[in-house]
N, C-alpha and C positions, 0 to 999 in steps of 0.2 A: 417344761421349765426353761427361763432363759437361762446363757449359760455365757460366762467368760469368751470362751470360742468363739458362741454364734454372732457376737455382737460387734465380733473383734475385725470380722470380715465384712460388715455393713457399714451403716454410719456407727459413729461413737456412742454408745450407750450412756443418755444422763445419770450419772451417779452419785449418789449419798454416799459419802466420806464417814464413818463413826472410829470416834480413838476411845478409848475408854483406860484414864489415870489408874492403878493400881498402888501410886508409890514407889514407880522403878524412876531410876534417874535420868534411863533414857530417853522415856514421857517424851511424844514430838507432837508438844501443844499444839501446834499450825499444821498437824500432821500435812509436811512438806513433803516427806519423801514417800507416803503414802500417794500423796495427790501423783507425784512423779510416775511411780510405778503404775498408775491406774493412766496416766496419758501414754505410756509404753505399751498398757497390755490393749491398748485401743480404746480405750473406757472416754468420757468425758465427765468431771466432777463439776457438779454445779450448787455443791452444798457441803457441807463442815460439820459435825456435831463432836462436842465432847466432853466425856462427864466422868468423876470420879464417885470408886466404890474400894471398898477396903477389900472384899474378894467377891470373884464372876457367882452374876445367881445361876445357880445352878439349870433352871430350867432355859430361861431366856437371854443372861448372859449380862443383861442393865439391868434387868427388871420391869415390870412389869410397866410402872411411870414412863420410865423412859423410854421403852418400847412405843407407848404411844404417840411419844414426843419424834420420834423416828420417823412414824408413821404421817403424821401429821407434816414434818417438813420434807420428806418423801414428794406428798402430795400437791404440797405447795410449790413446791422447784421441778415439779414432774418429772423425777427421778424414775428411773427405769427398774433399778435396782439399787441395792446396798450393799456397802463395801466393809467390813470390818480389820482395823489396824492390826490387829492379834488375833490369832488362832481359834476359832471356833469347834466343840465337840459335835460331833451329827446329832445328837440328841437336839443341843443347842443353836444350830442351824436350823434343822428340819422346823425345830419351833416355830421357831424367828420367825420363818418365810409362810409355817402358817397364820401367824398374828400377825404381822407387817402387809401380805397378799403380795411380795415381791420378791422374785430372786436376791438369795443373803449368798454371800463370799465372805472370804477371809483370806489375809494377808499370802497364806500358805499357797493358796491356789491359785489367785495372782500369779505369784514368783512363777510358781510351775506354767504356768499358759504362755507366761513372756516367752520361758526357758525354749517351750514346743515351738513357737513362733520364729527363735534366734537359732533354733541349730541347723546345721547344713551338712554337719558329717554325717556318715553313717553312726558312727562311735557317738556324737554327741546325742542323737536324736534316740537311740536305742536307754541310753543314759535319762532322757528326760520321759521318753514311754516308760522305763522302769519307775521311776520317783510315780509318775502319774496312776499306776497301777497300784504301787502302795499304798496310794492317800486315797483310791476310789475306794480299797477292799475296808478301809476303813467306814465307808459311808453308807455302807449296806444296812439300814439301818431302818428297813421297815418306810422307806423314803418314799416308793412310790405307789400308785394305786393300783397296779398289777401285781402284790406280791401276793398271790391268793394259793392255796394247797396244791395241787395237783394230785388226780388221781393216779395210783402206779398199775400197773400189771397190765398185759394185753387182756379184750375181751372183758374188764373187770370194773365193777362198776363203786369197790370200796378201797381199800387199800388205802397209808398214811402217804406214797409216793415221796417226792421232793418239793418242796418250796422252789418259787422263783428264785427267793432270797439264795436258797443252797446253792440253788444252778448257778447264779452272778459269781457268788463267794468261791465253788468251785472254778470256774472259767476262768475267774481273774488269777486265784492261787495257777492255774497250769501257764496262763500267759506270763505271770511273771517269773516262774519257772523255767520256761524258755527263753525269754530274756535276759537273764540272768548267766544262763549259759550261751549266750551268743555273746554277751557283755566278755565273760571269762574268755572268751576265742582273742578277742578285741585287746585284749590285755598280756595276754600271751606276745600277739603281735608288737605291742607298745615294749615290752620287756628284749623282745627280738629287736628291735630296732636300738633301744637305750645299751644293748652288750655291745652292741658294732660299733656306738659311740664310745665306750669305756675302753674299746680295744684299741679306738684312734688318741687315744689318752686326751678327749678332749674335757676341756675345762664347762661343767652344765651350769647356766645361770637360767632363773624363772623369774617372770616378771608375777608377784603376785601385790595385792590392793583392794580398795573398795571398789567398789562400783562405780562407775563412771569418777576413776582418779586421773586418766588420762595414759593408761598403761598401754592400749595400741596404739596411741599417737607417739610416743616414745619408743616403742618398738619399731614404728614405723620410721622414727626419725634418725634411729641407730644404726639401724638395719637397709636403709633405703627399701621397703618394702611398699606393698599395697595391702596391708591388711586392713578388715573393715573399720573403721572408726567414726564413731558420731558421740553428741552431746547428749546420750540418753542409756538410761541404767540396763546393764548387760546387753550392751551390743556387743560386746567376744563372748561366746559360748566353746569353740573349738579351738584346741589347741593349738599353736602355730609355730614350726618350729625354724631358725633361720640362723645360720653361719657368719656373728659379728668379728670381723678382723679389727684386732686392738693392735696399731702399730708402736708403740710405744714398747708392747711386751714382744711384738715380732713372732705374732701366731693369733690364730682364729678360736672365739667360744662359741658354744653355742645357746641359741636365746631361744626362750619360749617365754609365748605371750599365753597365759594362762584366764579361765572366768573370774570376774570378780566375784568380790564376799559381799555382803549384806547383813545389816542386824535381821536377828529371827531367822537366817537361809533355814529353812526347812532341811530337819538331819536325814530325812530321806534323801534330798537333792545331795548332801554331804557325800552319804552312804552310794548313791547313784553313781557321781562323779571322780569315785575314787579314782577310775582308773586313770582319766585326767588330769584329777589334784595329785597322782605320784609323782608325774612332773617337778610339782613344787617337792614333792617329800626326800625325791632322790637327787637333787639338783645340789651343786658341789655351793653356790650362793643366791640369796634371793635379793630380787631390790626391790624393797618394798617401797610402792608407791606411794604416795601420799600426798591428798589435793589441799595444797596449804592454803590454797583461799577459800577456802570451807570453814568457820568459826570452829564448827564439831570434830574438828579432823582429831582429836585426841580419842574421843570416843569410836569414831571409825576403825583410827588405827589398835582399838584394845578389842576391837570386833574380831579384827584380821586376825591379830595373835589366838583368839579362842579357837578359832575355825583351823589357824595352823593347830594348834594343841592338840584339837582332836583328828587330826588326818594324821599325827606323828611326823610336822617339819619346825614344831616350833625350835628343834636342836640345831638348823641350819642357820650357819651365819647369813649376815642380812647387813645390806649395805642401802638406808635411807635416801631416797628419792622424793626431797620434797616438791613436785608439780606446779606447774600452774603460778611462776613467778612473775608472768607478765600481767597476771588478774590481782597481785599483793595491793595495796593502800601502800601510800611511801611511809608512814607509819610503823608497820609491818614488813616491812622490807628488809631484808637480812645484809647487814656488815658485813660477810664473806661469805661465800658460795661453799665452802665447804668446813663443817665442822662438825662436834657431834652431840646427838642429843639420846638420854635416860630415857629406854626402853625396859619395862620391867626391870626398874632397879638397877642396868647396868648398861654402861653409854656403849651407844650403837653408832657408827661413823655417819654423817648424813651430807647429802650432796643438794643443794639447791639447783632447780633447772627448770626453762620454759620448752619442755616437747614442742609446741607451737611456734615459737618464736626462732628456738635454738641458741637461746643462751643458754650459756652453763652445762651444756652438752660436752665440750672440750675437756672441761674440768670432773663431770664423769668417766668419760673413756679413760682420761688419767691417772682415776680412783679405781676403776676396774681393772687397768693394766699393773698398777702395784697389786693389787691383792691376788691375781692369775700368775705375776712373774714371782711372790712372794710363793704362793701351793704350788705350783708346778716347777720341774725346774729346766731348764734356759735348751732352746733350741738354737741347731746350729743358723739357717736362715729357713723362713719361710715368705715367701715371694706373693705380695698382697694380688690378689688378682680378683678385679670388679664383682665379677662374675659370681664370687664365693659370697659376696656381702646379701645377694639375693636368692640363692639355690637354698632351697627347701632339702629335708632328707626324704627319700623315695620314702613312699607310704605315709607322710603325716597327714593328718588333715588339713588343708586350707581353708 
């Protein structure tokens, strides 16, 4: 069977696009950010389909009609494979791909293959083999044509022995086992490192956002740093952590540039990344990104809050970063750079700025340095030296 992976290293695999309406509000008719993620994980889309159902058929997932209709423009756009926008059961997979004759995906395993693709740490890539271990032991699923009995015992020619199937399902349970605890060593270390910052009484800010909001280019433009940045969904996967001197408050915080969020993140990848996303959970402020020239950015930014909710940092103040002021319409162009805007019912301070350009930067650092000289209180001098605005803490990942 082709696979995510294998195509991802070749040429671009032509792919059939299916969304399928339920009645959620999120519904991405043009599925735009479907097609996005599918040129990131290497894919190429050369087809669209999408059809609504009041709920997934059970077996196939559209049903049976539309399975054909799949099939048929599959054939026509000579689709290599097909992609689906939501979450597929293995049941409902395994089907698909025997009625359709073509490798089926789902949104889920996308995200995970990009993740495998974009990590560079140690800590990140142990973090995306965990997530990938929990969504395979799901698929054990009578999937392939080897899952036949095995005989047990030495010399013995009866016996009920073990299933392939058991052998996979156990294998996978001990591999993630041990990654799990290689994961917990890794965290220990991140806990070691964030005490020796608490004991330098240093002020923690996290940069967290959507996906591709422009959070390493703004890291990058605070920080004078080189961290990676490009125009395509989750290029930061590793944490990044760096020493911004705010001269106004006359002392250094420290920044970390964090993965983004996505609708649907798969809560394995959530559960994976924990030890990453404590970053955001323990951080004294967040700035939440937000790419204003994006129509959807309200529903982006109620994505961000979910995914904070459930890692336990939606408690942390959060000072609005709205991005990307040099892509606005004059229309859309904001009266003042800084003012605030009704976040779950209760106004959040918000700072308008072009990461890219470097407008409106000044006038963050000056939102940042009241709210650090307001929590902490006044040092006698600290002597701005170049140096600190790009040093890294020993052991973070880059």
């Amino acid at each position: 069977m082709l696979t995510l992976s294998e195509t991802s290293f070749n040429q671009p695999a032509p792919t059939l696009l299916v969304g399928v309406d339920f009645g959620l509000p999120h519904f991405d008719a043009e599925l735009q950010e479907l097609g996005l993620l599918a040129e990131s994980g290497g894919l190429k889309p050369v087809a669209r389909l999408t059809c609504k159902r009041k709920a997934p058929d059970p077996a196939l997932f559209v049903g049976s009609g539309k399975a054909d209709e799949i099939k048929e423009l599959a054939l026509m756009h000579g689709a290599k494979e097909v992609l689906f926008d939501q979450a597929l059961s293995p049941a409902q997979q395994r089907n698909l791909e025997r009625h359709l004759g073509l490798p089926v995906n789902d949104r889920t395993l996308l995200i995970l293959e990009i993740f495998a693709q974009r990590a560079r740490s140690h800590e990140g890539k142990l973090q995306v083999e965990l997530a990938k271990l929990q969504y395979l032991s799901t698929r054990l699923v009578r999937r392939w044509s080897h899952l036949e009995r095995q005989t047990g015992g030495i010399g013995l020619r009866g016996g009920p022995g073990e299933t392939q199937i058991e052998l996979d399902r156990r294998m996978i349970g001990e591999s993630i086992k041990r990654t799990k605890e290689r994961l917990s060593k890794v965290k220990k270390q991140r806990n070691t490192q964030r005490r020796q910052r608490e004991r330098r009484d240093t002020f923690n800010i996290s940069l967290v956002g959507y996906t591709n909001a422009g959070k390493s280019t703004l890291f990058n433009a605070l920080v004078k740093a080189r961290a990676y940045a490009a125009d395509q969904l989750f290029a930061t996967l590793d944490t990044t952590t760096r020493q911004l001197y705010l001269g106004e408050a006359g002392r250094s915080v420290s920044l970390s540039d964090t993965v983004g969020f996505i609708r649907d993140l798969p809560h394995g990848l959530v559960e994976a990344f924990q030890a990453t996303l404590q970053e955001a959970t323990e951080a004294d402020l967040l700035l939440h990104v937000v790419d204003a020239a994006n129509p959807d950015f309200p529903e982006q930014m109620a994505e961000v809050q979910k995914v904070l909710a459930e890692i336990g940092a939606d408690t942390v103040p959060q000072l609005l970063v709205f991005n990307k002021l040099d892509a606005l319409d004059a229309e859309r162009y904001p009266m003042h750079l800084q003012d605030s805007y009704e976040l779950d019912g209760q106004p959040v301070p918000r700072v308008f700025v072009s990461a890219k350009s470097g407008k409106g930067l000044d006038v963050l650092r000056t939102a940042l340095s009241g709210i650090v000289t307001t929590a902490l209180p006044p040092v006698v001098a600290e002597i701005a030296d170049p140096r600190d605005m790009t040093r890294e803490y020993p052991g973070d990942p880059v």
